[in-house]
N, C-alpha and C positions, 0 to 999 in steps of 0.2 A: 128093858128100859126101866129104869126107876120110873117109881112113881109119882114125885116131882117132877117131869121132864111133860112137857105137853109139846108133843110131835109139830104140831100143825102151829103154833106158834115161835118166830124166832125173833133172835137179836134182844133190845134189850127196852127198857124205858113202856112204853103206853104200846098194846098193841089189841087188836079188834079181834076176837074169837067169835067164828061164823057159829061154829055150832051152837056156841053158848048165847049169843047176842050180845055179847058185853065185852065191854074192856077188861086186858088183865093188865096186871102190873109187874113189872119184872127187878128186884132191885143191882141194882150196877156190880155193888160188892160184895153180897153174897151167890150170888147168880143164878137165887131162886125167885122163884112165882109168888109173889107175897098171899098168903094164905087167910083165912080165919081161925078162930081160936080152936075153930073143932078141926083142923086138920081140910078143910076143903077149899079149892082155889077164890080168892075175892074175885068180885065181878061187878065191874061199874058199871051202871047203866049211861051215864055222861061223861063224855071225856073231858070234861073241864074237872069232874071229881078225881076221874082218874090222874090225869095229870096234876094236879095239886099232892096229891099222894104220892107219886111217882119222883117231886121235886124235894121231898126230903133223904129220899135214895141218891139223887143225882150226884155224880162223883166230880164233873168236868161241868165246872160253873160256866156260864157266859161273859161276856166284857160287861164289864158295869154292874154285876151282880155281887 
């Protein structure tokens, strides 16, 4: 398995990592983990953060957006 690939988290957008305690962020069109600059996965401690970061990946706007 690469090692971009986190087993235990799937799909796409804002999702909760038990081990880690934190939100990761997944972006839509490259359909990677968004990372930090030294190579290690981000981690939100709020998903209001998380989600705000997650909405400039977003591929498939809403009505009215």
């Amino acid at each position: 398995m690469a090692h971009d690939q986190v087993p235990r988290l799937h799909g796409y957008g804002v999702r909760w990592d038990p081990e880690a305690r934190c939100y990761r962020v997944r972006n839509e069109v490259t359909r990677e983990w968004l990372r930090q600059p030294d190579g290690e996965l981000s981690g939100f401690g709020s998903f209001s953060d998380a989600w705000s970061t997650w909405r400039v990946f977003e591929v498939h706007k809403r009505p009215g957006e």
